[in-house]
C-alpha positions, 0 to 999 in steps of 0.5 A, a space after each residue: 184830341 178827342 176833347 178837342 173833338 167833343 168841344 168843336 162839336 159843342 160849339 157847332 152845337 151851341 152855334 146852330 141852337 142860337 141861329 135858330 133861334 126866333 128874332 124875338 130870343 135873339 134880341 132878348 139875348 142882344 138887347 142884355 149885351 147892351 146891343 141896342 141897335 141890333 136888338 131893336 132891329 130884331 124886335 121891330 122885325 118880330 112886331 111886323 108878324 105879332 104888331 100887338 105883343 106887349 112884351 116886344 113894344 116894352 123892349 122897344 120902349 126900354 131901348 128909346 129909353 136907354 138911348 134917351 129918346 124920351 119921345 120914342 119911349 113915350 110913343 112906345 109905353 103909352 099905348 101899353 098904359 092905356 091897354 093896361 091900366 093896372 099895370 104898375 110898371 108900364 106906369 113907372 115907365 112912362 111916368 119916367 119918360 115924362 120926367 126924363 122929357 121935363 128936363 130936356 124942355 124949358 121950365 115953363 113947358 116942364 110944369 106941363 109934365 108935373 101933374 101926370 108925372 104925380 099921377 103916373 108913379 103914384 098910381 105905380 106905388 098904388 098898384 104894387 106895393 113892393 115897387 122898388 124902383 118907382 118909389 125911389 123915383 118918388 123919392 128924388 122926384 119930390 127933392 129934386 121939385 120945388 116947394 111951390 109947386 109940390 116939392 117936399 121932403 117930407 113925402 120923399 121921405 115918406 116913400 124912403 120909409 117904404 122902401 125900408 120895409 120893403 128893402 133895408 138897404 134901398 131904405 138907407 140909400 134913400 134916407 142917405 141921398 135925403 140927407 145930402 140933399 138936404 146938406 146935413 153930411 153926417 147923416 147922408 154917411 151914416 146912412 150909407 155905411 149902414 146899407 154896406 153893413 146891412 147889404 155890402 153890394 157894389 151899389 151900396 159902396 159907389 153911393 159912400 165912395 160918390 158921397 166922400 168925392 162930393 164933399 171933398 175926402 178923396 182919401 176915404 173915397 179911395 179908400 172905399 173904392 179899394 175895399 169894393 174892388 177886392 170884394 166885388 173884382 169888378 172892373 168900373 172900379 178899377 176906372 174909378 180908382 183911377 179916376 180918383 187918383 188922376 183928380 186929385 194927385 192921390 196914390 199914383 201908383 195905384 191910379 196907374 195900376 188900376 187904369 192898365 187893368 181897366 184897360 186890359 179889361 175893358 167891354 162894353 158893359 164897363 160903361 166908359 170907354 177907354 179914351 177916358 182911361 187914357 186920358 187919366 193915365 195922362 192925367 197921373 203922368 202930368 200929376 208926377 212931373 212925367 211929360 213924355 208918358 203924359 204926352 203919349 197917353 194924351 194922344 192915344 185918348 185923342 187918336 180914339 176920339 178926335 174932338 174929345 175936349 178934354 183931352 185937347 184942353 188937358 194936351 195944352 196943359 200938358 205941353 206947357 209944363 
């Protein structure tokens, strides 16, 4: 009983500690929960008595972004860049937005957007040598542009073989993602298996289980999804095994496993909602010949979201079985 106590009184304690606390440290703490609605509400409500804190119209620029308004970001990032040019990151930011926003416009309109997405990060890369994130921006920004108008390989490996030096893993990553780009597969593999060898993350084992998916090896890829589960025990890949298993009518029994622990284990940060789930349950059952479990599982993922497409298109296979 007393425990009981002194645990009730911690939780009063903690309770009032995070009430009192300022709008600003409240958002921090909401806006690192992916509550971006709620969070910017509070950085907006903090602006209103400090309108020149940086720190606060960063956040507010980061949340337009994770919620891809790319104007928004742009409104919020660029007068940051202008109050402080020597600022690597604002430039990796707004040089992103920018790149984000070419893709949401015609391509005419797009080539508008080249040259200050160049200066943009490459003024990032000149400012901070150790930038991880702006030099993989660079990497797949000079793949994914067309030669005529600056793409190369070249530099993308280039800004590859600086993250090398800065970071072995992020430095096989690029050079993989390079290579399967490029379309040469064995060297895409090799430098994926190198950085699980070197850094074993999570990250490093979803690129060789997305590679094995892109060109058609579900086994190995649900074999590598496996081994990521037993050593990181993190719920995405109980989804992605399922997700694995449902497309291509593979370990069903592990697929159906998977996806009940998804489910059971699901938050928001998992990032897929559990329509989905359902509806890869529904998936495996239909696979198995199993209609009525396919049926119930199909109108479960439609009772969440009505209008989901797939899950409509995916009920009238299922009822024609």
């Amino acid at each position: 009983m007393t425990q009981m106590r002194y645990l009730t009184c911690f939780m009063l304690i903690m309770a009032s500690a995070l009430h009192a606390q300022n709008p600003f440290d409240r958002a921090v703490i909401l806006f690192e929960d992916a509550q971006y609605e709620e969070a910017g509400s509070l950085f907006q409500s903090h602006l209103k008595n400090y309108p020149k804190d940086a720190k606060t119209r960063e956040y507010l620029g980061d949340i337009a972004a994770y919620q891809k308004d790319w104007d928004g970001a742009l409104e919020w990032y660029g007068p940051l860049v202008e109050e402080n040019d020597q600022s690597a990151n604002y430039h990796y930011k707004y040089g992103g937005s920018l790149a984000m926003k070419a893709l949401e416009v015609n391509k005419f309109k797009a080539l508008g957007y080249i040259s200050d997405i160049k200066y943009h990060f490459g003024k990032a890369a000149e400012l901070d040598s150790s930038h991880i994130d702006v030099r993989w921006a660079l990497v797949e920004f000079y793949m994914q542009l067309p030669g005529i108008i600056g793409g190369s390989e070249r530099k993308s490996k280039s800004y590859a073989d600086q993250l090398m030096k800065i970071s072995p893993v992020d430095g096989h990553l690029s050079h993989g993602y390079i290579a399967e780009y490029s379309d040469r597969p064995k060297d895409a593999e090799y430098h994926y298996k190198k950085a699980i060898d070197i850094g074993g993350s999570m990250l490093t084992y979803e690129k060789l289980t997305s590679f094995y998916e892109n060109n058609d090896r579900p086994n190995e890829a649900i074999n590598n999804a496996t081994r990521s589960l037993e050593i990181h025990q993190r719920n995405q890949l109980n989804y992605q095994i399922g997700k694995i298993a449902a497309q291509y009518n593979l370990k069903s029994d592990l697929g159906i496993q998977c996806l009940h622990a998804y489910i059971e284990n699901h938050s928001a940060k998992d990032g897929v909602p559990k329509d989905w789930a359902y509806f890869r349950l529904a998936q495996i059952h239909k696979n198995k010949g199993q209609k009525n479990q396919a049926l119930e599982w199909i109108d479960k993922a439609l009772e969440d979201r009505p209008d989901f497409k797939e899950a409509r298109q995916e009920k009238a296979i299922i009822l024609a079985l």
